[in-house]
C-alpha positions as CSV (number, residue, x, y, z in Angstrom):
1,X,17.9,9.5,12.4
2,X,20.0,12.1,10.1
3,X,19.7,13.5,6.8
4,X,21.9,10.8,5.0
5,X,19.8,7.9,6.8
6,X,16.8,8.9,5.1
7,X,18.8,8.9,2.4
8,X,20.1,5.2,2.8
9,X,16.3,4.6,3.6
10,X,15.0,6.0,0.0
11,X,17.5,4.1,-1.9
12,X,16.6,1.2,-0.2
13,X,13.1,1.8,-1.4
14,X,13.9,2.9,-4.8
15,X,16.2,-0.7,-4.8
16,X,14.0,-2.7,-3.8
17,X,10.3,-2.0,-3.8
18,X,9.4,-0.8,-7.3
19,X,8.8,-2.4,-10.3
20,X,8.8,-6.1,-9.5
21,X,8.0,-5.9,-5.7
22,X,4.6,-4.3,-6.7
23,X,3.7,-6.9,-9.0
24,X,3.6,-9.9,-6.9
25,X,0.2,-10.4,-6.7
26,X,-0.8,-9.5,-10.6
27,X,-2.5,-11.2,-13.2
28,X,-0.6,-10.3,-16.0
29,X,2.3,-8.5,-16.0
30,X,3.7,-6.6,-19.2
31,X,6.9,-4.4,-20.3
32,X,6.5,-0.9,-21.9
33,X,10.0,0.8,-22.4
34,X,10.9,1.2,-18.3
35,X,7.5,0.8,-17.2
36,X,6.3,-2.4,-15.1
37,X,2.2,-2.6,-16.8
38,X,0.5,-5.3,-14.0
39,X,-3.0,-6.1,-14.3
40,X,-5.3,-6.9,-11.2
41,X,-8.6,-8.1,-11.8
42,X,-10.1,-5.3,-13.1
43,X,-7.6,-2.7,-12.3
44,X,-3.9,-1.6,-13.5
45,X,-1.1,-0.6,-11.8
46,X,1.7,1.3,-13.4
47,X,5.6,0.9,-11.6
48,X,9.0,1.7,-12.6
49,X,12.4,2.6,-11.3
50,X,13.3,5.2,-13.3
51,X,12.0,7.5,-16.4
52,X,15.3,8.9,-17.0
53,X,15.0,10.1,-20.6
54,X,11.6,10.5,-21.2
55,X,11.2,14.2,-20.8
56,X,9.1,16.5,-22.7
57,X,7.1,14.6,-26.3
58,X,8.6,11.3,-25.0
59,X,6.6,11.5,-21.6
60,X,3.2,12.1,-23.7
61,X,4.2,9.1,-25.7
62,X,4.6,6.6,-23.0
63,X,1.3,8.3,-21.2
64,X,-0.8,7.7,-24.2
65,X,0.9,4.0,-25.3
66,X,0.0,2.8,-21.7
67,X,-3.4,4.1,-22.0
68,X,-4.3,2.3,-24.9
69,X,-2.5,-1.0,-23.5
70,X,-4.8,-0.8,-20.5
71,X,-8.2,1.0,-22.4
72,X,-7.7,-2.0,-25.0
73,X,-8.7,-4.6,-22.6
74,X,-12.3,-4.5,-21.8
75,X,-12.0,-5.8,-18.0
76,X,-9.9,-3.0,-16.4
77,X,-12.7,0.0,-15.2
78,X,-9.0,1.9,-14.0
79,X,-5.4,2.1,-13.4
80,X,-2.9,3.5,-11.0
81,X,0.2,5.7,-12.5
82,X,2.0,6.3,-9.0
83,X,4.2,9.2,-9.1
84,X,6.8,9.7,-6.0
85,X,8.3,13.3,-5.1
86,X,11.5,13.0,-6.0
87,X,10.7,11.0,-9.5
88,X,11.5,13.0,-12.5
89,X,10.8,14.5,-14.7
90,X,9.3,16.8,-12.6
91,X,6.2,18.5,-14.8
92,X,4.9,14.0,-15.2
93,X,2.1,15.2,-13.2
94,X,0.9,17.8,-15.0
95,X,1.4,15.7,-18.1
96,X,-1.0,12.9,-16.6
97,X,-3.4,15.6,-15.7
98,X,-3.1,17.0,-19.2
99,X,-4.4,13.3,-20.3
100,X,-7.1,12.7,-18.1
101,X,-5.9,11.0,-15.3
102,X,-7.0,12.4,-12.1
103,X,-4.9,13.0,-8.9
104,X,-6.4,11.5,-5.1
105,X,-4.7,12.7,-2.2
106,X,-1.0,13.0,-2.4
107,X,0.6,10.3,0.6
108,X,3.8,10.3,2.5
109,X,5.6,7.6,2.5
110,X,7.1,6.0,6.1
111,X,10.1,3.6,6.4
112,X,12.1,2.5,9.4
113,X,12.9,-0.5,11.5
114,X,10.2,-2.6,12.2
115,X,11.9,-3.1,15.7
116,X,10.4,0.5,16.7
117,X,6.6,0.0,16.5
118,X,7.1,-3.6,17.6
119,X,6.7,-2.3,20.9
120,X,3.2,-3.6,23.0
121,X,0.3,-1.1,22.9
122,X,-2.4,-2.2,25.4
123,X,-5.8,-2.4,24.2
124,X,-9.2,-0.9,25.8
125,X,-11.4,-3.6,28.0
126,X,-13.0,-6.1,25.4
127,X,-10.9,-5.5,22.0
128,X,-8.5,-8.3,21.0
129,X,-6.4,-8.8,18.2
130,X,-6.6,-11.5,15.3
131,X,-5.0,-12.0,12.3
132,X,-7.7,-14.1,9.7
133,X,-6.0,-15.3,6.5
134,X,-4.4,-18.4,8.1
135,X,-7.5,-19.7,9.3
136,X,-8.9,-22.6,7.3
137,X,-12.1,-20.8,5.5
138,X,-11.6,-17.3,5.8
139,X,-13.8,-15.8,3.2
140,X,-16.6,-14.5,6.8
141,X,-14.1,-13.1,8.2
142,X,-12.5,-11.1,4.9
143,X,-15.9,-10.4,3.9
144,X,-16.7,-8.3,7.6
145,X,-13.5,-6.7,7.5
146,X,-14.3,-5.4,4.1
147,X,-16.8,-4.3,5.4
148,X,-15.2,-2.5,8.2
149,X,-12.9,-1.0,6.0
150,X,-15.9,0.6,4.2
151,X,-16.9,2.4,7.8
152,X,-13.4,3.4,8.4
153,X,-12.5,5.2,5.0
154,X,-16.4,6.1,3.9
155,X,-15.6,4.2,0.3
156,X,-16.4,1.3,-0.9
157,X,-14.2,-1.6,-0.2
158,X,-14.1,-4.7,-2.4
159,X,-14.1,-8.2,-0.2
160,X,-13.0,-10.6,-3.2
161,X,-10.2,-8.2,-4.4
162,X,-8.4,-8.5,-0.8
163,X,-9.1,-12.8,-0.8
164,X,-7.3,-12.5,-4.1
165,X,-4.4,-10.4,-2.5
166,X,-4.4,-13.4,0.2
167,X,-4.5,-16.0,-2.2
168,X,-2.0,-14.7,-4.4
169,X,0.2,-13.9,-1.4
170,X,0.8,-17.3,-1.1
171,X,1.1,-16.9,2.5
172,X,3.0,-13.8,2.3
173,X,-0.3,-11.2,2.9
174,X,-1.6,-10.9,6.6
175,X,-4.7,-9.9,7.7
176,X,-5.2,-8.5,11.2
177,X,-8.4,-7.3,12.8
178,X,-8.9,-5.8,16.3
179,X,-12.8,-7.0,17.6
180,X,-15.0,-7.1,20.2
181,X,-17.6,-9.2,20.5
182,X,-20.0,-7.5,18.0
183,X,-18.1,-5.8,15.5
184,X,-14.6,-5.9,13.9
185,X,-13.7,-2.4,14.4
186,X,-10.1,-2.0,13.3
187,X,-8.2,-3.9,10.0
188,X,-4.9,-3.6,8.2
189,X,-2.3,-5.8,6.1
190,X,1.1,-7.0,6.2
191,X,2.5,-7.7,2.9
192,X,5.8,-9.4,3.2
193,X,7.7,-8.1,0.1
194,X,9.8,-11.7,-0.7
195,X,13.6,-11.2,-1.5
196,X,14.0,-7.7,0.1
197,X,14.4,-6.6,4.2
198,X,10.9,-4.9,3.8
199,X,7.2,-5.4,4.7
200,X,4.5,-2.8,4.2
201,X,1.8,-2.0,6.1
202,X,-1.6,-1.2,4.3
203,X,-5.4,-0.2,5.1
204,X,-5.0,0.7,8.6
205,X,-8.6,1.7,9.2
206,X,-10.4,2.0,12.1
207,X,-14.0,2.9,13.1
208,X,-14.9,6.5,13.7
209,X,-15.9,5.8,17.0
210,X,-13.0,3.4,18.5
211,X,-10.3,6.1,17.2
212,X,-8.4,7.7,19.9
213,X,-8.4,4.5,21.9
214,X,-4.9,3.1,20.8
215,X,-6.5,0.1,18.2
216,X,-4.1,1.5,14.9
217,X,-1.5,1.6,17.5
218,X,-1.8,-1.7,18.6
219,X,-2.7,-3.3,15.6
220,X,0.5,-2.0,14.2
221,X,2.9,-3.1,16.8
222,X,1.3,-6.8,16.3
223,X,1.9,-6.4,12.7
224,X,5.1,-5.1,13.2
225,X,6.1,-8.2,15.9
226,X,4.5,-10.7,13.2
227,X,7.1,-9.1,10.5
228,X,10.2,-9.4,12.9
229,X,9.2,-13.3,13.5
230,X,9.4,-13.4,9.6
231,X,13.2,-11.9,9.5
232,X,11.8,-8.5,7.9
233,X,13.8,-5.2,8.7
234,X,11.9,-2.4,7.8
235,X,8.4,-1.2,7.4
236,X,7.2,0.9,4.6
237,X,3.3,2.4,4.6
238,X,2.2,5.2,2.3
239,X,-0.2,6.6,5.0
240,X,-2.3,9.6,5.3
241,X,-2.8,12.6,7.3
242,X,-4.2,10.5,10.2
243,X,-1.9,7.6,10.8
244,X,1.4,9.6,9.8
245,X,1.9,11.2,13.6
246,X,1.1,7.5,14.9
247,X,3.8,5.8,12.3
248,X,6.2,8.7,13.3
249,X,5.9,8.8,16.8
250,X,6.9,4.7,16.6
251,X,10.1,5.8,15.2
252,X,9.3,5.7,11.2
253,X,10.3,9.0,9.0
254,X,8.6,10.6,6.0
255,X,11.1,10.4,3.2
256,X,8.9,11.3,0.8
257,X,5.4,12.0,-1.0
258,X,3.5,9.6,-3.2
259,X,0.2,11.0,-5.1
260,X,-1.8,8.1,-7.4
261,X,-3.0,9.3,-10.5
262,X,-5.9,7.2,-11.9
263,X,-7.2,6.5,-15.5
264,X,-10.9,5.6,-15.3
265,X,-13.1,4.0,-18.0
């Protein structure tokens, strides 16, 4: 793809999945100025389009007011304030850091046409593929690809916070494991983003020892195939180091970076 169609990709994005599109499966969701305030349990997320006019004393202002809206309820331990590359004004960051938020690893985000990683990866000898939220009962199966995901990343991994994102989904959240017999040994999400051409894929993770073997590969091209039966267009991860050569080999493009910066308790 050019220049200008990662352009028509970004604005697409920008369009269509802030703000509202990230707060699907909140609690609570509050208004503060141009900011989208979404409780989760006990977390926060923070989303907007645009912060256009708040520069300089304004930006402290809106740091510290959302601050106190999430410090002032005693159930959130953090909150998410997720900056993009191309967001101004461009010192925000250092004005979060300034605050007492504190930056994780900065992301890049993928789009593209869900057509290109739809393509069939073929597995090694005794790995399948499963998706496991549409079965009647799922909570076993969430709870071992929690689980999983903990081996995967090395970080905790909460089981009940992704059966509320499948509950609240409302149908709309996949959840696909490849397995053997013994283990689960890769997971990730489809989140079908209702009203808009896009679906994103989240917490591709596999186990140390089954990388190399194909499994994100595959798992993505099912997810991908599931999304195309659902009329979706594009994909859209914010993926790391690690999955961004696989993502951009299957015909995806970096269009930008994303870095979360998170309030803790």
């Amino acid at each position: 793809m050019s220049g200008s169609s990662k352009e028509i990709l970004l604005k697409a994005y920008d369009a269509q999945l802030r703000e509202g599109a990230e707060m699907l499966t909140a609690d609570r969701v509050d208004r503060l100025g141009p900011l989208w305030l979404g409780k989760f349990g006990d977390w926060g997320f923070v989303s907007y389009r645009s912060l256009g006019g708040y520069a300089g004393d304004a930006s402290d202002r809106l740091i510290a007011e959302t601050t106190a809206y999430y410090a002032a309820d005693p159930q959130i331990k953090t909150f998410e304030w997720k900056t993009r590359g191309h967001d101004s004004p461009a010192d925000l960051p250092q004005r979060l850091t300034a605050q007492g938020f504190q930056a994780e690893d900065p992301e890049t985000v993928m789009l593209g046409e869900a057509q290109f990683l739809a393509q069939p990866i073929k597995l090694p000898t005794g790995v399948t593929l499963r998706r496991i939220d549409n079965q009647p009962g799922p909570y076993p199966d969430v709870v071992r690809a929690a689980r999983a995901q903990e081996r995967a990343f090395g970080a905790p991994y909460d089981a009940d916070d992704l059966m509320r994102r499948i509950e609240k989904g409302a149908g709309r959240t996949e959840v696909w494991v490849a397995e053997t017999q013994q283990e689960m040994v890769c997971v990730g999400r489809l989140e079908v983003i209702p009203n808009t051409e896009f679906a994103g894929l989240w917490g591709g993770g596999t186990l140390p020892e089954w990388r190399g073997q194909g499994i994100y590969r595959a798992l993505t091209a099912a997810r991908a195939q599931a999304a195309l039966k659902r009329g979706v267009r594009y994909l859209h991860s914010d993926c790391t180091e690690y999955s961004r050569p696989i993502l951009e080999r299957g015909g995806l493009l970096p269009v930008m970076t994303t870095t979360p910066y998170i309030w803790r308790r």
